[in-house]
C-alpha positions in Angstrom: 0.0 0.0 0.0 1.1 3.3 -0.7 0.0 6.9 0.2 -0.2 10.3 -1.5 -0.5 13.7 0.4 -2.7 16.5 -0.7 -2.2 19.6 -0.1 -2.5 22.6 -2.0 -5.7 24.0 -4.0 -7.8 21.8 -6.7 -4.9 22.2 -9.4 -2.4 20.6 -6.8 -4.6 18.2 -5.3 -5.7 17.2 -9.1 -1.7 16.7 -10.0 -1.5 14.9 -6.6 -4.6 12.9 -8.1 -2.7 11.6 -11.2 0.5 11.2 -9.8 -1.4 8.4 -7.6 -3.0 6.5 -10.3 0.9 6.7 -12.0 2.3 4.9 -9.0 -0.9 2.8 -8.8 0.2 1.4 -12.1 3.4 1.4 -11.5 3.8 -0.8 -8.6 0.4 -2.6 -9.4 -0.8 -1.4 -5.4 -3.8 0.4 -3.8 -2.8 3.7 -3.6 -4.3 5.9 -1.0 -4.6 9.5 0.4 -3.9 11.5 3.5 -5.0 15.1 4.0 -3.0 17.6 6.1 -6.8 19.1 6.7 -10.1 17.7 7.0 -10.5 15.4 3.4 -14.3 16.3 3.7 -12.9 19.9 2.8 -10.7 19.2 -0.4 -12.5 20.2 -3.4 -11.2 17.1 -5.5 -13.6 15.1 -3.2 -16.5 17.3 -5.2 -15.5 15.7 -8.1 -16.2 11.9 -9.5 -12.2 11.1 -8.9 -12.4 8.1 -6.5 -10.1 9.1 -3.2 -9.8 6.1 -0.8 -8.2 7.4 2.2 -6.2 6.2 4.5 -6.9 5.8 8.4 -5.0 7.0 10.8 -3.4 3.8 11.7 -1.7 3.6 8.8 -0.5 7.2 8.2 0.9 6.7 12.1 2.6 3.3 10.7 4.5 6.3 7.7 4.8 9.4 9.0 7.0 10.1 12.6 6.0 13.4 13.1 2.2 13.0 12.2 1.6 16.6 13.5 3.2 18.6 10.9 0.1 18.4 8.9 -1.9 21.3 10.6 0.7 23.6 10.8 2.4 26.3 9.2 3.6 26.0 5.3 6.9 26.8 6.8 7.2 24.3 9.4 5.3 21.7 7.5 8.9 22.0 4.9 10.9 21.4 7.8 8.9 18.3 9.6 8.4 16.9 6.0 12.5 17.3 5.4 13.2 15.8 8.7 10.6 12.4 7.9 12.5 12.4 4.7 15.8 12.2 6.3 15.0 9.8 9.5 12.1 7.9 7.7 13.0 5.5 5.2 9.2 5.2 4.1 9.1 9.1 3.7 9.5 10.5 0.2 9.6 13.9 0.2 9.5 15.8 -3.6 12.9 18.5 -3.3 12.7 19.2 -6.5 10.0 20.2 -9.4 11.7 17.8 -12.0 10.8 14.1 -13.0 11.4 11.8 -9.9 12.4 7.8 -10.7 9.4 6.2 -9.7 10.7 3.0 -9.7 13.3 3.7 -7.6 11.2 4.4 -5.0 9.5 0.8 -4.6 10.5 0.7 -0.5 8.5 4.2 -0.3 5.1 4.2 1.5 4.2 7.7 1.9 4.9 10.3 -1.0 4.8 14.2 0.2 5.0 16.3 -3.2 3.4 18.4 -5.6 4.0 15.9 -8.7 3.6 18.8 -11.5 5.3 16.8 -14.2 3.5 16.2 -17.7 5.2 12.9 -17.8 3.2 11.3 -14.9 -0.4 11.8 -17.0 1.4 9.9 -20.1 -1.9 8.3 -21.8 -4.2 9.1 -19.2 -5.9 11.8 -20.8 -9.2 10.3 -20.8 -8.9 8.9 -17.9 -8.6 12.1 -16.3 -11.2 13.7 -18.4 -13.6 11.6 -17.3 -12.4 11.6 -13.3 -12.7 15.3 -12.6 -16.2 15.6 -13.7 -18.4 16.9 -10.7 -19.9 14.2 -9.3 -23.2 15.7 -8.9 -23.7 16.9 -12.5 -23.5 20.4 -13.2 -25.4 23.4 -12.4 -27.6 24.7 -14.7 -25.4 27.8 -14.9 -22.5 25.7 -15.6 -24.3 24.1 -18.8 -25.3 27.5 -20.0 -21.8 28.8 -19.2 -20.0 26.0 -21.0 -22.4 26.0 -23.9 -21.2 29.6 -24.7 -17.3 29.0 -24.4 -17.9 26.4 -26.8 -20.0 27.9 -29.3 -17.6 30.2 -30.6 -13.7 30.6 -30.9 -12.9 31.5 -27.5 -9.6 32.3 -26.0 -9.9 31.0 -22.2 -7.7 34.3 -21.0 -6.4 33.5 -17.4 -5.1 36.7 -15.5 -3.8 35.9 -12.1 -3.0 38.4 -9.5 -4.4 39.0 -6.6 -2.7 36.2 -4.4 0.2 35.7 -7.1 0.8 40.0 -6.3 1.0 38.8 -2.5 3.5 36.0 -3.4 5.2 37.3 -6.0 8.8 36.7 -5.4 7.9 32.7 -5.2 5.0 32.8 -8.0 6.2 35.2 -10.8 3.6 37.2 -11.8 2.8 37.1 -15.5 2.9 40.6 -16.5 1.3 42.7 -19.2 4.4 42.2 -21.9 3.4 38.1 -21.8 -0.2 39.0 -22.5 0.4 41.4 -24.8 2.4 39.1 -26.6 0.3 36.7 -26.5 -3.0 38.5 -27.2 -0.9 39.4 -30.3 0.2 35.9 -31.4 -3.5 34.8 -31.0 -4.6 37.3 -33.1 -2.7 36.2 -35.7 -3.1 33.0 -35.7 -7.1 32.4 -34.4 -10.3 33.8 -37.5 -12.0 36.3 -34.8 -11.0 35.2 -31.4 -13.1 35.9 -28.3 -11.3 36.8 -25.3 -12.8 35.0 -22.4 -11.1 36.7 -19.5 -10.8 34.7 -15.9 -9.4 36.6 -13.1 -9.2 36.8 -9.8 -8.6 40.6 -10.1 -11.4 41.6 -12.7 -10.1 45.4 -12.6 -6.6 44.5 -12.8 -7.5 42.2 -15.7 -9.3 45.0 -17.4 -6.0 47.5 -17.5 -4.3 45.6 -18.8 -6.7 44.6 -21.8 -7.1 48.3 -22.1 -4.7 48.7 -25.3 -6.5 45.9 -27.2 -9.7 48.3 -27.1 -11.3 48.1 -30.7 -8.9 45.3 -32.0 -10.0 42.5 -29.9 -13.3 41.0 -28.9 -13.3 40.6 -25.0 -15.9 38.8 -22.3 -15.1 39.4 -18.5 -16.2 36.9 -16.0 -17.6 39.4 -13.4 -17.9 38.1 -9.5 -21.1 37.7 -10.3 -20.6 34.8 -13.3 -17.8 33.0 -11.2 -18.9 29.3 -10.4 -17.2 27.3 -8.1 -13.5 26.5 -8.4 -14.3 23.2 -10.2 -16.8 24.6 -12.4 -15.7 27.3 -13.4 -12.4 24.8 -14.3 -14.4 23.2 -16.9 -16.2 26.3 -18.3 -12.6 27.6 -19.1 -12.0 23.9 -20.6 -14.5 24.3 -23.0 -13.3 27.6 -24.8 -11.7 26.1 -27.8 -7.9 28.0 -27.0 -6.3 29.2 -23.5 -4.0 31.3 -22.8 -2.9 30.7 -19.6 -0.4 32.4 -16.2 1.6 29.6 -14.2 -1.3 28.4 -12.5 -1.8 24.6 -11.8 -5.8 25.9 -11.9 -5.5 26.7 -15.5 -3.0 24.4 -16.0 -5.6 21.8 -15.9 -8.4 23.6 -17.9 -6.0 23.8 -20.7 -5.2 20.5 -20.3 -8.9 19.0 -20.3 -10.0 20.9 -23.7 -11.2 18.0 -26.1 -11.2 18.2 -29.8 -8.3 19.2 -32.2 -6.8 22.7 -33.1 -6.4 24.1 -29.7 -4.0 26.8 -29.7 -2.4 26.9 -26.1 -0.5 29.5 -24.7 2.1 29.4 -21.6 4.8 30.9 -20.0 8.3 29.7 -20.4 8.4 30.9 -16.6 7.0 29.1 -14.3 8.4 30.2 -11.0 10.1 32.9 -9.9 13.7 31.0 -8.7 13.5 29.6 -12.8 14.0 26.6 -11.7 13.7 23.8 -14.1 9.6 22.1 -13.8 8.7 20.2 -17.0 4.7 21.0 -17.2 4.0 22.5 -20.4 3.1 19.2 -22.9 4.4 19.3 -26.3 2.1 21.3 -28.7 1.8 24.1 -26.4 3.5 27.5 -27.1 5.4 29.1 -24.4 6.2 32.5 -24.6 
């Protein structure tokens, strides 16, 4: 038996999600989860993924300092570093490259963000068909969805507001990358809608302010905004994205269905610019 943490919002627990079902395969075991908060909270639970967890038994059997869970990001790093190092069944993610799964056979509990393209290899529809709510959708969300797909939508994703806060860790994508862009989608896309997403709706609108009377643009005001997992899949049904370093859009790029998607991400990921191999082949990075 293995176990995967998740942590994070619905793009990291949705990597965390995939990188399960890899190891699942991989070492042909149940794979389950553990939850450094209550798992009745995550959003991926919202969705028709199926999470077994495991009881606390078994994360006690993993995990020395069981504790870290609930507290601060900052000590969490240091109590997950110190498992790593004392706890032989402790696999803590350093890095943000590919990890050697198969080295990692003798591992029982896997701490990590897993934001690697290569650990989805063929699982597209897999996936597709996992992170579907499991309720349905609103009726809002079917109108919503019907719309993006309707015409030839550019899913625009413009995140500030929390990236701003971070930004040293996060790199903000700035106006130049949307600019740029905004201009490579224009040539390339017969009448493009810009579908704008943002968690900073005013922010968003500055800087679309240039592309006045050139572009066609669509805000999603606070009053349009669904929640996290459907608004995901309204954005995954415009027919092109472009998209900030988000694991949030990440995934409703990822999801669109169909061919001739043009995709758009930064070369950037992070702001240390160290090396994370998420962008699949196809996508431009700019």
């Amino acid at each position: 038996m293995k176990i995967v943490k998740f942590k994070g919002g619905l793009g990291n627990q949705l990597f965390q999600y995939a990188f399960a079902r890899h190891i699942s395969d991989m070492f042909g075991e149940e794979v389950l989860f553990d939850s450094q908060t209550n798992k009745d909270n995550l959003e991926i639970t919202r969705l028709s993924a199926e999470c077994k967890f495991a009881d606390e038994k078994a994360v006690k059997r993993a995990v020395i300092l069981k504790g870290f869970r609930v507290a601060s990001r900052t000590k969490r790093k240091i109590f997950a570093a110190v498992n790593s190092f004392f706890n032989p069944k402790y696999f803590f993610e350093k890095s943000r490259e590919e990890v050697n799964v198969l080295k990692l056979k003798n591992k029982t509990y896997f701490d990590g963000y897993w934001q690697c393209r290569n650990y989805l290899k063929n699982r597209k529809e897999e996936l597709y068909q996992a992170f579907k709510p499991k309720s349905g959708f609103s009726e809002k969300a079917l109108k919503d969805i019907a719309f993006a797909s309707s015409k030839q939508t550019v899913c625009l994703g413009i995140r500030l507001g929390d990236y701003t806060a971070e930004s040293r860790h996060y790199m903000v994508c700035g106006g130049e990358y949307y600019k740029n862009a905004i201009e490579y989608c224009l040539k390339n896309i017969d009448n493009p809608l810009f579908y704008v997403f943002s968690n900073d709706v005013d922010g968003a609108k500055e800087i679309m302010a240039e592309f006045d009377g050139r572009a066609e643009v669509k805000y999603r005001e606070e009053s349009d905004v669904l929640v996290n997992y459907e608004e995901m899949w309204v954005m995954a049904a415009c027919k092109h994205a472009i998209i900030p370093n988000s694991t949030f859009h990440w995934w409703a790029a990822y999801l669109k269905q169909g061919d001739g998607n043009l995709i758009i991400a930064p070369k950037t990921w992070f702001g240390d610019g160290k090396k994370i191999d998420i962008v699949p082949d196809g996508w431009v990075t700019i």
